[in-house]
Every structure is written in structure tokens, then in C-alpha cells.
CHARMM internal coordinates of N, CA and C (Angstrom, degrees):
IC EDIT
DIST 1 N 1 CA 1.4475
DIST 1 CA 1 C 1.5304
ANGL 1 N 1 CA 1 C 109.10
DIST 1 C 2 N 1.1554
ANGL 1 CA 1 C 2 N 128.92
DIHE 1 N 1 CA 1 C 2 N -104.21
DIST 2 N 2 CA 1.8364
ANGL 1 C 2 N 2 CA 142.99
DIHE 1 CA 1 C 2 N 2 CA -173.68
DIST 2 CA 2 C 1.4870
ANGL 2 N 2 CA 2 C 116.25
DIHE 1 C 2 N 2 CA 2 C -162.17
DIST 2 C 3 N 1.4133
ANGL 2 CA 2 C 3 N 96.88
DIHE 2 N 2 CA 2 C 3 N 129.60
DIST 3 N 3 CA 1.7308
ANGL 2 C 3 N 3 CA 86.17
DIHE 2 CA 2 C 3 N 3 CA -177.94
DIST 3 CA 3 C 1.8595
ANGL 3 N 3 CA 3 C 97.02
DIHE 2 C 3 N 3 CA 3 C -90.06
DIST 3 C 4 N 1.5283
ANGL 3 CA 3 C 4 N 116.07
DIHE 3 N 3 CA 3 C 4 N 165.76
DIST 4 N 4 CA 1.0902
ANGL 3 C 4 N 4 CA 118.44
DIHE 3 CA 3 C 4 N 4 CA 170.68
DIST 4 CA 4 C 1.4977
ANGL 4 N 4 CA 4 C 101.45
DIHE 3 C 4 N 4 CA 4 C -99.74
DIST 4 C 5 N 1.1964
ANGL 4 CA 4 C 5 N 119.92
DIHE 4 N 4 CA 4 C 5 N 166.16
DIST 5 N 5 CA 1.9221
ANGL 4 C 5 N 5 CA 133.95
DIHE 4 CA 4 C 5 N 5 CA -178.09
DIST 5 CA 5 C 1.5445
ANGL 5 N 5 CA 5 C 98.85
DIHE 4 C 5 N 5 CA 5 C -94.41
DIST 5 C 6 N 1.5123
ANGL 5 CA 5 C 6 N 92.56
DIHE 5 N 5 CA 5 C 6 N 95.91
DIST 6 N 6 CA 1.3660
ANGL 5 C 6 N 6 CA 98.35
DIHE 5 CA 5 C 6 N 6 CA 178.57
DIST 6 CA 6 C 1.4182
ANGL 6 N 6 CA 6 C 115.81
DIHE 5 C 6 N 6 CA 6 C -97.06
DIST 6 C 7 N 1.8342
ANGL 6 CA 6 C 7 N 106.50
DIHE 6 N 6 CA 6 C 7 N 7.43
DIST 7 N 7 CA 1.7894
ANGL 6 C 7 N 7 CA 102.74
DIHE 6 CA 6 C 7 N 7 CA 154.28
DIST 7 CA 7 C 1.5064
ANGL 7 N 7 CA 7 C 123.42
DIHE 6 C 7 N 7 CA 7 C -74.83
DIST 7 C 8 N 1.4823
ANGL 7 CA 7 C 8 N 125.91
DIHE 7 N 7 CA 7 C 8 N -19.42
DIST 8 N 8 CA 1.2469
ANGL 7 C 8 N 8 CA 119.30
DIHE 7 CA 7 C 8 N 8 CA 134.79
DIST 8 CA 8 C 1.5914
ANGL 8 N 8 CA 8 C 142.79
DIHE 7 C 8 N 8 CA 8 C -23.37
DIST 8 C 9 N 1.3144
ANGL 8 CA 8 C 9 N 91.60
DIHE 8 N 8 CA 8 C 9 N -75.06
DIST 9 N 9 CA 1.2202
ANGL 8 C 9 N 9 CA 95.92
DIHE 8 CA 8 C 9 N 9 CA 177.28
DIST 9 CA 9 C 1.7515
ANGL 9 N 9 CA 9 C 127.32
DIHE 8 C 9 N 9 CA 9 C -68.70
DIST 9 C 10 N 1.8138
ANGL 9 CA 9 C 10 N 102.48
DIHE 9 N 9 CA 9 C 10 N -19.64
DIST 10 N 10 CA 1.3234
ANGL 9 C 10 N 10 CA 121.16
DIHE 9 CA 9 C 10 N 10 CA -175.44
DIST 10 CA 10 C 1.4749
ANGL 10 N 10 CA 10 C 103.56
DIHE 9 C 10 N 10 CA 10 C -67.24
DIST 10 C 11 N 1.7759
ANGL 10 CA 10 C 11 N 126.05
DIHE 10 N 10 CA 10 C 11 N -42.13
DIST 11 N 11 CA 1.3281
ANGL 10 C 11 N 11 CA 119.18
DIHE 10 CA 10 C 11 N 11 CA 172.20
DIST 11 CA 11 C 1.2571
ANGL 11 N 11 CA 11 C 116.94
DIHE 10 C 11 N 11 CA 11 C -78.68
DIST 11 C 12 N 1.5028
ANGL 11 CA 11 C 12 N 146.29
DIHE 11 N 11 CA 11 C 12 N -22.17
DIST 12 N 12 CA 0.7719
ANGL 11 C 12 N 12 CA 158.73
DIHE 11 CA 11 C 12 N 12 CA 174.29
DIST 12 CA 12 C 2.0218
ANGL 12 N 12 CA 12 C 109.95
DIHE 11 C 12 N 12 CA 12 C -43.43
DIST 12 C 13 N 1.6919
ANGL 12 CA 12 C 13 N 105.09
DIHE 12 N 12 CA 12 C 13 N -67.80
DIST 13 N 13 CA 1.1695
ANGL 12 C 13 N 13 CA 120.56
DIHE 12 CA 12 C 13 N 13 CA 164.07
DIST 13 CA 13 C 1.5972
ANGL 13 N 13 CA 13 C 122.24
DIHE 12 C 13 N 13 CA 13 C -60.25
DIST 13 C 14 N 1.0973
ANGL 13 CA 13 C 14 N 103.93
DIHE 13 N 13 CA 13 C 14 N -56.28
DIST 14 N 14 CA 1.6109
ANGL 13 C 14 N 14 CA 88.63
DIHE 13 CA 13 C 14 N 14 CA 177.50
DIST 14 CA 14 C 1.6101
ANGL 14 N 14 CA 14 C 117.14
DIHE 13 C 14 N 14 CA 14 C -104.24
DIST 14 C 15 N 1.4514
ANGL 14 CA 14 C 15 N 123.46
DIHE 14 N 14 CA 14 C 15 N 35.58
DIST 15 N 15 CA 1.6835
ANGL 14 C 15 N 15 CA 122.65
DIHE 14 CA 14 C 15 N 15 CA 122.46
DIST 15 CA 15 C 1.3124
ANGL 15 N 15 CA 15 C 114.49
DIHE 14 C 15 N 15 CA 15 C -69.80
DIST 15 C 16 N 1.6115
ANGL 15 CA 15 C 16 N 137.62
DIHE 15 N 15 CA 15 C 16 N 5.12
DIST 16 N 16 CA 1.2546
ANGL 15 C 16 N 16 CA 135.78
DIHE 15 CA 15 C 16 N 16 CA 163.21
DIST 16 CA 16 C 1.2269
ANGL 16 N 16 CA 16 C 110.68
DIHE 15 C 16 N 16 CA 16 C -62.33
DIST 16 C 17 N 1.5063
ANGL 16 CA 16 C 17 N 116.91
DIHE 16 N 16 CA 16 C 17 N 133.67
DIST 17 N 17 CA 1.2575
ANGL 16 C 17 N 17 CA 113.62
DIHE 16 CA 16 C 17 N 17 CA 149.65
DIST 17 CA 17 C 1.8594
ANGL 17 N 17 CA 17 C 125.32
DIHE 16 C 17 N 17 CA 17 C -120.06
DIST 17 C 18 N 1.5313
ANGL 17 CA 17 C 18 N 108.72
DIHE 17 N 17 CA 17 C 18 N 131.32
DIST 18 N 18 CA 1.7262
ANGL 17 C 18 N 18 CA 103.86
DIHE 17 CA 17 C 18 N 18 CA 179.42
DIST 18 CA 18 C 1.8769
ANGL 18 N 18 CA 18 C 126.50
DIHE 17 C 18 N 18 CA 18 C -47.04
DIST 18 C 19 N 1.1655
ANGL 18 CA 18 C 19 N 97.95
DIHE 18 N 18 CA 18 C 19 N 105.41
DIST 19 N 19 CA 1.2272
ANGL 18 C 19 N 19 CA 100.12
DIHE 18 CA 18 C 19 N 19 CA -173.96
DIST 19 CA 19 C 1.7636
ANGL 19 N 19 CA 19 C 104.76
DIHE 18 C 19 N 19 CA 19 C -36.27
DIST 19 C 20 N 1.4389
ANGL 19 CA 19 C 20 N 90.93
DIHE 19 N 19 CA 19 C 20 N -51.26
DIST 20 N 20 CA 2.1264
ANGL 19 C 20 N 20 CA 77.69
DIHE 19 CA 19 C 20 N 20 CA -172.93
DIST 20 CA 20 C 1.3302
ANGL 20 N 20 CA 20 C 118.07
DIHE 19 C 20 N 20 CA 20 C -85.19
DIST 20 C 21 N 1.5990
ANGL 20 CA 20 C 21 N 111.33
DIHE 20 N 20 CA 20 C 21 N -5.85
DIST 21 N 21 CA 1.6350
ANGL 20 C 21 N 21 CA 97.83
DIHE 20 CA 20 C 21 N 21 CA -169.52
DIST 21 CA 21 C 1.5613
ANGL 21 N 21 CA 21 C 100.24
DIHE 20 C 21 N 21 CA 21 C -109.59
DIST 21 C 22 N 1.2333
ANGL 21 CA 21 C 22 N 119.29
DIHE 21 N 21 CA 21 C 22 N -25.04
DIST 22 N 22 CA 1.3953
ANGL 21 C 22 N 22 CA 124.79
DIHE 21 CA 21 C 22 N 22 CA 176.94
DIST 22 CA 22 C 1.6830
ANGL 22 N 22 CA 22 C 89.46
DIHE 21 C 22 N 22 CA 22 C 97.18
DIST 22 C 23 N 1.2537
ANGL 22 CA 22 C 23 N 157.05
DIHE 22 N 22 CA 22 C 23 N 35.10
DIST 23 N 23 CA 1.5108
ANGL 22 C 23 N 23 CA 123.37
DIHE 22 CA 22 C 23 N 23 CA -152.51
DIST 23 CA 23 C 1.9454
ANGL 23 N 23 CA 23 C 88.78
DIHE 22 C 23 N 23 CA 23 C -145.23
DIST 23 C 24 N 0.8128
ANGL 23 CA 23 C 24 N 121.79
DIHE 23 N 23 CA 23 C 24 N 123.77
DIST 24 N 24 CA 1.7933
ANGL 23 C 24 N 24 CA 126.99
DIHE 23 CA 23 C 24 N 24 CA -170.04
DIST 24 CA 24 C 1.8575
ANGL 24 N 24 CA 24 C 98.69
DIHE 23 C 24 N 24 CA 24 C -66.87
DIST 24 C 25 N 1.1317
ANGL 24 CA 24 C 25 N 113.68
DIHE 24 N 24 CA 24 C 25 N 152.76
DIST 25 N 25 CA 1.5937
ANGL 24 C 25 N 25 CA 122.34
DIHE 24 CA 24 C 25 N 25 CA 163.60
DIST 25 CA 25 C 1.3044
ANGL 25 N 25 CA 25 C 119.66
DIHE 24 C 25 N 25 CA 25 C -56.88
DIST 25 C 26 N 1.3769
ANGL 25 CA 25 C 26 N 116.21
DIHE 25 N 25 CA 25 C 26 N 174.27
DIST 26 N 26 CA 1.4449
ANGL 25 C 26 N 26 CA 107.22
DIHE 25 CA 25 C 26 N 26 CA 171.99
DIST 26 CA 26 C 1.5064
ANGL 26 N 26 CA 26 C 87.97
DIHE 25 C 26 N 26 CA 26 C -141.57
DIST 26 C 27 N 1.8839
ANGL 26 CA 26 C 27 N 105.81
DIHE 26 N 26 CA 26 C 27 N 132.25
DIST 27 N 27 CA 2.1928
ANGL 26 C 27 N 27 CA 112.71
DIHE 26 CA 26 C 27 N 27 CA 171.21
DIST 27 CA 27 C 1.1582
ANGL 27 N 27 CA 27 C 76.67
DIHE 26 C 27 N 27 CA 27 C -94.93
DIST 27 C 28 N 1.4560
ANGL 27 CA 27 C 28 N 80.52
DIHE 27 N 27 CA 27 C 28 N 151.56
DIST 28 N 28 CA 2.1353
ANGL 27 C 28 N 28 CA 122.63
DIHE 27 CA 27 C 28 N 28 CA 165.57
DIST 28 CA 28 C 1.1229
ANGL 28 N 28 CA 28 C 86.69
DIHE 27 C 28 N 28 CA 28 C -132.98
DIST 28 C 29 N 1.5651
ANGL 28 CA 28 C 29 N 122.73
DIHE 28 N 28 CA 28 C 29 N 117.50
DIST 29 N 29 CA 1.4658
ANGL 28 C 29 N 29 CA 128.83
DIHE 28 CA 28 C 29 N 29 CA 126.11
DIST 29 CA 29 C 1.6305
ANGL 29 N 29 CA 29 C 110.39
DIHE 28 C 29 N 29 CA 29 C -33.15
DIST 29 C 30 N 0.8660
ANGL 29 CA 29 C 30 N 108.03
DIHE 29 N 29 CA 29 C 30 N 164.13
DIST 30 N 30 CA 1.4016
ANGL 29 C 30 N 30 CA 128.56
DIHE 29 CA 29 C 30 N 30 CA 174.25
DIST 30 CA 30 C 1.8740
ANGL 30 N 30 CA 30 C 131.86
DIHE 29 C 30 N 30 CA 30 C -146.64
DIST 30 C 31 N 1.0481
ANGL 30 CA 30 C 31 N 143.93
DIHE 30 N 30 CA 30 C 31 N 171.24
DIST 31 N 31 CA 1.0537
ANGL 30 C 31 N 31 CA 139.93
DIHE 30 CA 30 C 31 N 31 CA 154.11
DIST 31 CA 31 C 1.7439
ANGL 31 N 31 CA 31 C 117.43
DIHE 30 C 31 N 31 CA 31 C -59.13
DIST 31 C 32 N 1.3077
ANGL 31 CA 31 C 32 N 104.02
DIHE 31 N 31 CA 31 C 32 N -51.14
DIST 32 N 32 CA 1.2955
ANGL 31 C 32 N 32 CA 103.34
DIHE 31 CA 31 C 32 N 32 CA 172.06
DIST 32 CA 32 C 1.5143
ANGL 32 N 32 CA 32 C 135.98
DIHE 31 C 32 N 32 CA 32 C -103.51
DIST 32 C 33 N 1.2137
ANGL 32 CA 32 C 33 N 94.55
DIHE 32 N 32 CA 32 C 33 N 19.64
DIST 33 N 33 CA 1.4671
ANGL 32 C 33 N 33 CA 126.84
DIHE 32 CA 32 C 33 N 33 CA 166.17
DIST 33 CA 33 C 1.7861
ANGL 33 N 33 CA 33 C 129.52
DIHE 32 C 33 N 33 CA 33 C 141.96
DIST 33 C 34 N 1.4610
ANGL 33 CA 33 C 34 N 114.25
DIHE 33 N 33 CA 33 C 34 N -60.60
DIST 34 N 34 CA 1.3378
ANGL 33 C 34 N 34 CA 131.03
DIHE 33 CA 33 C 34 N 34 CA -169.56
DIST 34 CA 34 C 1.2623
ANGL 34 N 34 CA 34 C 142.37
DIHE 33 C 34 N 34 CA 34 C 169.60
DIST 34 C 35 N 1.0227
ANGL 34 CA 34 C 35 N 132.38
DIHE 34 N 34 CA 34 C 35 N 131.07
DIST 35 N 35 CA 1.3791
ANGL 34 C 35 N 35 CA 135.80
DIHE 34 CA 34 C 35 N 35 CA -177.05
DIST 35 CA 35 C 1.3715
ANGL 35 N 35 CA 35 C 103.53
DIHE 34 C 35 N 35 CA 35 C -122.06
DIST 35 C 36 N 1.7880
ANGL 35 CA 35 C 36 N 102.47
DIHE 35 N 35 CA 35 C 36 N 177.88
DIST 36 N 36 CA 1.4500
ANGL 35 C 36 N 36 CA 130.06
DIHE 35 CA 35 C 36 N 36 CA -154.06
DIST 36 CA 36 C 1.3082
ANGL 36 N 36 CA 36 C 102.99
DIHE 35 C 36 N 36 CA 36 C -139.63
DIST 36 C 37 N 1.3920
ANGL 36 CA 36 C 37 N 135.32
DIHE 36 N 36 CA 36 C 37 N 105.87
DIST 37 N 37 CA 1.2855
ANGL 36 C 37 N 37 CA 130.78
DIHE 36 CA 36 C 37 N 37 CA 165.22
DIST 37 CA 37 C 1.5426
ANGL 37 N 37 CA 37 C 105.34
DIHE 36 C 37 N 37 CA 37 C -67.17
DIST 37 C 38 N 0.9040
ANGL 37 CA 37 C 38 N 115.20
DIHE 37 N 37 CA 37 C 38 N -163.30
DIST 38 N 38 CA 1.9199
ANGL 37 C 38 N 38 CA 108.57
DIHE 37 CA 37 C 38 N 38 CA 176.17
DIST 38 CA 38 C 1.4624
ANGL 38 N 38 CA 38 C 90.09
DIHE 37 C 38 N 38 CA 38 C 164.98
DIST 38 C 39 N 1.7602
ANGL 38 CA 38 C 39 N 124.01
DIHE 38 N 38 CA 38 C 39 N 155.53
DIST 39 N 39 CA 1.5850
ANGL 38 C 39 N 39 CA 120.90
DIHE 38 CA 38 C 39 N 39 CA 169.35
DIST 39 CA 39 C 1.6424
ANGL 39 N 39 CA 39 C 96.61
DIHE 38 C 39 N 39 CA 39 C -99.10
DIST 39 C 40 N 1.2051
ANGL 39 CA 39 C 40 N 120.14
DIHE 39 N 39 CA 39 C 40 N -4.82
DIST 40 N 40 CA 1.3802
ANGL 39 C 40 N 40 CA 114.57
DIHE 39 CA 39 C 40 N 40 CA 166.74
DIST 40 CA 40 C 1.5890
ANGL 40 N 40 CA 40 C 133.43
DIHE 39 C 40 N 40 CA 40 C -142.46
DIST 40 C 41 N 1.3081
ANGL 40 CA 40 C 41 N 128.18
DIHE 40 N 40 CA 40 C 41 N 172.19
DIST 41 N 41 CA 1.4507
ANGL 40 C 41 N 41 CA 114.30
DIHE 40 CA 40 C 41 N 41 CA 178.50
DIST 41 CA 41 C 1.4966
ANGL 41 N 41 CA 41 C 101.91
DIHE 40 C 41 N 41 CA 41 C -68.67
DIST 41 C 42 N 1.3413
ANGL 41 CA 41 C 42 N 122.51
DIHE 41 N 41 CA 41 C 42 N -69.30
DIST 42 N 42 CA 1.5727
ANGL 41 C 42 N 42 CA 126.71
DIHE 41 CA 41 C 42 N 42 CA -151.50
DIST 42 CA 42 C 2.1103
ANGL 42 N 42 CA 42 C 89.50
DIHE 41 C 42 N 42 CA 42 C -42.09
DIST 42 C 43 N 1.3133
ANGL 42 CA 42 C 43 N 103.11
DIHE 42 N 42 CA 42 C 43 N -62.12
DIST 43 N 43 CA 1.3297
ANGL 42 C 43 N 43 CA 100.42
DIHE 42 CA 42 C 43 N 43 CA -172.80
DIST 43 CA 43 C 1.5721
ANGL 43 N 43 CA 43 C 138.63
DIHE 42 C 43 N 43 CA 43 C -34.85
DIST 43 C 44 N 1.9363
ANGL 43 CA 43 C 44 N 102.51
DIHE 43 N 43 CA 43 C 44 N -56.13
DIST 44 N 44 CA 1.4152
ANGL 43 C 44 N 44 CA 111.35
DIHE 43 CA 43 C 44 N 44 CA 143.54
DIST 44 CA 44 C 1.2115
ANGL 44 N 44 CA 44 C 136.48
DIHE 43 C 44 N 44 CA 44 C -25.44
DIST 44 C 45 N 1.4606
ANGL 44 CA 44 C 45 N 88.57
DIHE 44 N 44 CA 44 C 45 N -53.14
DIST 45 N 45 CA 2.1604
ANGL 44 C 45 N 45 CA 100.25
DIHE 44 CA 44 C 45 N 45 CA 173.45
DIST 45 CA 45 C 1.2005
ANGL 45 N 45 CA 45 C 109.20
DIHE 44 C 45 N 45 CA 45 C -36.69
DIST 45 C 46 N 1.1732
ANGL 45 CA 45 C 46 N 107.94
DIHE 45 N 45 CA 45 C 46 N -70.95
DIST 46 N 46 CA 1.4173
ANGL 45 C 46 N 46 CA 131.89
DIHE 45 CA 45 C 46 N 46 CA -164.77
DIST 46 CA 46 C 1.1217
ANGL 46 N 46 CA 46 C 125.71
DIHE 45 C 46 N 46 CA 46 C -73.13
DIST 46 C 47 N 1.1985
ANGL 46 CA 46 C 47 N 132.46
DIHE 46 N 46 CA 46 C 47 N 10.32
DIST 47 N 47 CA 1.0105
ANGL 46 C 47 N 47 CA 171.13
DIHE 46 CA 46 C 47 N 47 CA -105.24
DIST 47 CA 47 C 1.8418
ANGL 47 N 47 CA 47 C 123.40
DIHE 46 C 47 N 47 CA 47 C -174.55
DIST 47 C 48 N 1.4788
ANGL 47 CA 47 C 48 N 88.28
DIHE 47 N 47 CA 47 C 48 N -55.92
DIST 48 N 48 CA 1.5458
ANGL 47 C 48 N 48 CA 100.34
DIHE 47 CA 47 C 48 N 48 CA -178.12
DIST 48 CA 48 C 1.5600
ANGL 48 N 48 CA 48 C 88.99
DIHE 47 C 48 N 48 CA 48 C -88.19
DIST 48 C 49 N 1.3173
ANGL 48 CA 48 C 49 N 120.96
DIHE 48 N 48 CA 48 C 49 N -31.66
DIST 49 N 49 CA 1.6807
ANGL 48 C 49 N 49 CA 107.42
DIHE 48 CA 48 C 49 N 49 CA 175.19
DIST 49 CA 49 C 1.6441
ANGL 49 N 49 CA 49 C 121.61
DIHE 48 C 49 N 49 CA 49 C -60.90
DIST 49 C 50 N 1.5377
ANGL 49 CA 49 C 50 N 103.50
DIHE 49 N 49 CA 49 C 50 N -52.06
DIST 50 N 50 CA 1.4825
ANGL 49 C 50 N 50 CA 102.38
DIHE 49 CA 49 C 50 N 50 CA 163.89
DIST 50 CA 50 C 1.4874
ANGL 50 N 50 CA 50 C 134.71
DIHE 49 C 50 N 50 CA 50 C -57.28
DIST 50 C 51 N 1.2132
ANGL 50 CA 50 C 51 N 121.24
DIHE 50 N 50 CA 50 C 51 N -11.81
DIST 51 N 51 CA 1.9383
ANGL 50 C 51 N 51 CA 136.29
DIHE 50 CA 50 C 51 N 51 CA 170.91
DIST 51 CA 51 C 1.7023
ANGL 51 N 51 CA 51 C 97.25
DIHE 50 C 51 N 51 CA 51 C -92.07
DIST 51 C 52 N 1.1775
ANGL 51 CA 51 C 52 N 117.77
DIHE 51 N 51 CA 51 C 52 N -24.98
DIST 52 N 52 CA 1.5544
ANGL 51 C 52 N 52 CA 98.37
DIHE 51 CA 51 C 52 N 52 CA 172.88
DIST 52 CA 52 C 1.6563
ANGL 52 N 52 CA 52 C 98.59
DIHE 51 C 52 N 52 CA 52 C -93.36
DIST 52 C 53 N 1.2758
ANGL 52 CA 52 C 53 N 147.89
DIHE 52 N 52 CA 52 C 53 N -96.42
DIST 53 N 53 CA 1.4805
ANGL 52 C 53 N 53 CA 114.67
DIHE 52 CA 52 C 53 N 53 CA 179.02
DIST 53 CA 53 C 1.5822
ANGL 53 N 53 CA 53 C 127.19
DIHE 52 C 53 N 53 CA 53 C 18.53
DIST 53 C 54 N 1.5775
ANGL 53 CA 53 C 54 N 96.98
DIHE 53 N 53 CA 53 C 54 N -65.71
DIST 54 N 54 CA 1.1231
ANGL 53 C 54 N 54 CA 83.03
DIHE 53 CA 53 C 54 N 54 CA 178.62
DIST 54 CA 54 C 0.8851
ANGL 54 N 54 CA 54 C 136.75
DIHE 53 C 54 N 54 CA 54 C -98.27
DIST 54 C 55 N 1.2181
ANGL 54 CA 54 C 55 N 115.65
DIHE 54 N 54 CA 54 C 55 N 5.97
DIST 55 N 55 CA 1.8721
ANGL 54 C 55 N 55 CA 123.27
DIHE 54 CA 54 C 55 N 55 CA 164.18
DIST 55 CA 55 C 1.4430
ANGL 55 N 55 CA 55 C 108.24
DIHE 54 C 55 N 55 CA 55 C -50.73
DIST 55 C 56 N 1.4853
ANGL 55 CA 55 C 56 N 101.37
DIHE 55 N 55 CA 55 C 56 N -61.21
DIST 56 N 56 CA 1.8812
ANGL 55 C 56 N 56 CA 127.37
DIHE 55 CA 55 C 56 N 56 CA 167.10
DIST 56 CA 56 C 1.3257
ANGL 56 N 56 CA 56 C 109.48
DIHE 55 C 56 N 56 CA 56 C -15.12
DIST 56 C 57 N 1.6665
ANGL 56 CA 56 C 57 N 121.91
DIHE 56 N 56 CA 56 C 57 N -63.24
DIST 57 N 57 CA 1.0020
ANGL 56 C 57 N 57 CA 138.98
DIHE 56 CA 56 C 57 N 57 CA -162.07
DIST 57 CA 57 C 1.8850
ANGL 57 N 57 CA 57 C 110.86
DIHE 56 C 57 N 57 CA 57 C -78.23
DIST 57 C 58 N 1.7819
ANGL 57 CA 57 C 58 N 90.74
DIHE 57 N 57 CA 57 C 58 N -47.69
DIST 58 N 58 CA 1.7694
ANGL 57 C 58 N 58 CA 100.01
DIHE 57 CA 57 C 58 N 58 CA 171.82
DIST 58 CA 58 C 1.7661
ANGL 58 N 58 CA 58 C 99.84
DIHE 57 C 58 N 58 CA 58 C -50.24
DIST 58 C 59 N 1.2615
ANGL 58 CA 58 C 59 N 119.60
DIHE 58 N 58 CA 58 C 59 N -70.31
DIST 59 N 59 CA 1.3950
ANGL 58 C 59 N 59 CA 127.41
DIHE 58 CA 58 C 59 N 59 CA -177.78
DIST 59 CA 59 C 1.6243
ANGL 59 N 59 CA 59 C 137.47
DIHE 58 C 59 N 59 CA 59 C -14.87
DIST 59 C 60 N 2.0855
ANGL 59 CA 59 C 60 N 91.67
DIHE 59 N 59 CA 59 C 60 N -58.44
DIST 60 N 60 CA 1.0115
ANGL 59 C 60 N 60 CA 120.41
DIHE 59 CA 59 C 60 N 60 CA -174.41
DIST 60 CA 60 C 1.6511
ANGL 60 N 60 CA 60 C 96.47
DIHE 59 C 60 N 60 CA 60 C -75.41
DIST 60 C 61 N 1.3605
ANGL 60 CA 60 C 61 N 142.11
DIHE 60 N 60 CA 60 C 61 N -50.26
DIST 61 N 61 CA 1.3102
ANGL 60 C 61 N 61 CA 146.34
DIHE 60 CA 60 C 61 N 61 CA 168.82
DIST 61 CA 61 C 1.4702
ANGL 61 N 61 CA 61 C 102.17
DIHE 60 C 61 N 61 CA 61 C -37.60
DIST 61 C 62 N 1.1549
ANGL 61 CA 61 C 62 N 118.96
DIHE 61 N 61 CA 61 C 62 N -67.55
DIST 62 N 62 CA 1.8136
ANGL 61 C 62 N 62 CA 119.14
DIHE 61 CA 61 C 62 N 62 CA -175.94
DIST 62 CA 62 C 0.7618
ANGL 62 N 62 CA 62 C 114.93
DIHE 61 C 62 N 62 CA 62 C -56.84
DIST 62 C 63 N 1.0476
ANGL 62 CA 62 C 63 N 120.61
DIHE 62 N 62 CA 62 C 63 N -53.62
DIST 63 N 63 CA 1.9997
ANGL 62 C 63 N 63 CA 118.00
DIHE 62 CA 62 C 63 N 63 CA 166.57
DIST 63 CA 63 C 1.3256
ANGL 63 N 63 CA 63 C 131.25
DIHE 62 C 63 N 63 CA 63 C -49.28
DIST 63 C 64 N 1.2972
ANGL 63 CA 63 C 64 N 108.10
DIHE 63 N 63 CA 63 C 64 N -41.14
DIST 64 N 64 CA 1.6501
ANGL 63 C 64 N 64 CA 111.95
DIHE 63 CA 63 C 64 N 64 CA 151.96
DIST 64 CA 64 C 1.1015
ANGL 64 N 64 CA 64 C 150.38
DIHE 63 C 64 N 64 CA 64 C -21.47
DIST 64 C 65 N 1.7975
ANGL 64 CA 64 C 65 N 85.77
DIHE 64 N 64 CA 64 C 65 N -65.30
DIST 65 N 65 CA 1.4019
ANGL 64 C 65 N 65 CA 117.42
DIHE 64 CA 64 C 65 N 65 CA -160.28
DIST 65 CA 65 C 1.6122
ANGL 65 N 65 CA 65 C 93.30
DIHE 64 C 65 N 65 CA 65 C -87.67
DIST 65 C 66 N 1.7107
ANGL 65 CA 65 C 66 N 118.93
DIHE 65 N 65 CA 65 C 66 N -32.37
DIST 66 N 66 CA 1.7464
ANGL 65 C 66 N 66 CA 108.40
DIHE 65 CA 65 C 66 N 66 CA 161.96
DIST 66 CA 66 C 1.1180
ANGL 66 N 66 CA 66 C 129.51
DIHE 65 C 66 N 66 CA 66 C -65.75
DIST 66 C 67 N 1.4018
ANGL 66 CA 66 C 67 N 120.87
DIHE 66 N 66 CA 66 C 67 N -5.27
DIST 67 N 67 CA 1.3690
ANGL 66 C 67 N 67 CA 111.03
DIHE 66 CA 66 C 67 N 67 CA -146.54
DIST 67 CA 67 C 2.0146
ANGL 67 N 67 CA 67 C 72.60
DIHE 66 C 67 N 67 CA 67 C -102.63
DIST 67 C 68 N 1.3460
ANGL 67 CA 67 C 68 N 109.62
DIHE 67 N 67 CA 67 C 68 N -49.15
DIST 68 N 68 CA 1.5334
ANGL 67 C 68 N 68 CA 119.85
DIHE 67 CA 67 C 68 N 68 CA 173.56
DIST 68 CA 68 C 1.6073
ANGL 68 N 68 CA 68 C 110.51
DIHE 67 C 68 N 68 CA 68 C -5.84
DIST 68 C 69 N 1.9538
ANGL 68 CA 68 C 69 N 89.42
DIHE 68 N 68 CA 68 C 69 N -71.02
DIST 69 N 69 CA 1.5461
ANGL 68 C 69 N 69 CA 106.97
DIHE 68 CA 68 C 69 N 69 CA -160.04
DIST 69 CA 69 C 1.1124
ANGL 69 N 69 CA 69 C 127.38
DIHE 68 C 69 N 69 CA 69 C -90.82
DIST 69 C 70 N 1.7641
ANGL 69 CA 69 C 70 N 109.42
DIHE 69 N 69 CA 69 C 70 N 8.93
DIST 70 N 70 CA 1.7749
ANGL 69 C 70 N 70 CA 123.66
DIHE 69 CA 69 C 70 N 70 CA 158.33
DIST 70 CA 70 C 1.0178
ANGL 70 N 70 CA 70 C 75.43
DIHE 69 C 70 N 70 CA 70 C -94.58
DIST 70 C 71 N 1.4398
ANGL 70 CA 70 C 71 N 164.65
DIHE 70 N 70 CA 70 C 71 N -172.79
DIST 71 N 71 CA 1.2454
ANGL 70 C 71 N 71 CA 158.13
DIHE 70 CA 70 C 71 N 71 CA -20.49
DIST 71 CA 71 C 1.7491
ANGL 71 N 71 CA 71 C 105.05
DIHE 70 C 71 N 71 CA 71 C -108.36
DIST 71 C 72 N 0.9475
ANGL 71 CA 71 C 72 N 113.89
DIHE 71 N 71 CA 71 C 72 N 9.00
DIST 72 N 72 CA 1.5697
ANGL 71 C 72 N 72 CA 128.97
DIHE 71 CA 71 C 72 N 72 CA 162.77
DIST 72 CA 72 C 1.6003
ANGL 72 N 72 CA 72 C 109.26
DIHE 71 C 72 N 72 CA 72 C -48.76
DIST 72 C 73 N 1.2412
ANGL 72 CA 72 C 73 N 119.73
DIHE 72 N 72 CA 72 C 73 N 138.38
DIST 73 N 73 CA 1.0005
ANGL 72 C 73 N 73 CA 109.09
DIHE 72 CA 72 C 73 N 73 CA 174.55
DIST 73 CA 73 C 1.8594
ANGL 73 N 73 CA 73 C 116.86
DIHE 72 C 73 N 73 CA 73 C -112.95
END
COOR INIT
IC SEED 1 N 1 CA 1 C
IC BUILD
């Protein structure tokens, strides 16, 4: 299929910082995609909401940019 640029999204998440702990996230690539270290739940949350956005956004770019270069002439 297409991989998405998950160094995007990798700075994206951990320029976060926990409002209460002060302490940034940590991405794990994964095999089946990715995880979120976090020092807390609420944070993670919020967190795992902001990496889907931007998956959305990674997605919508790749798709684009294919749909672009079949219709290339």
C-alpha cells in the first residue's frame, strides 16, 4: 500500500509538553504502526487525538500527491 511520514508526526508529538508534569512524550514506531509513551493518561489522550489528525492530514497529502502522478501526463 503507502507508508505515511511518521517523522512528521514523530516531532509533532513529542514537542508536547505535560501540562502537569512538565516531561515531553516519547513515539515508538511500531510494526503495526505506533505508540505514545505519555507520564499520564489525560495527556496520552490527548495526545492519541492529536497523532490521529494528523495521520488524517499525512493521508490526505499522499493521496493527493498519487492521485497528481496518475493523472500526470
Amino acid at each position: 500500500m503507502f507508508d505515511l511520514n511518521y517523522d512528521v508526526i514523530k516531532q509533532e508529538i513529542e514537542s508536547e509538553i505535560c501540562g502537569e508534569h512538565g516531561i515531553h512524550p516519547e513515539f515508538i514506531k511500531t510494526e503495526e504502526g505506533f505508540g505514545i509513551k505519555a507520564c499520564c493518561d489525560p495527556f496520552r489522550m490527548a495526545l492519541v487525538q492529536k497523532s490521529e489528525k494528523s495521520i488524517e492530514e499525512q493521508t490526505e497529502k499522499l493521496l493527493n500527491k498519487i492521485m497528481k502522478d496518475m493523472f500526470k501526463e
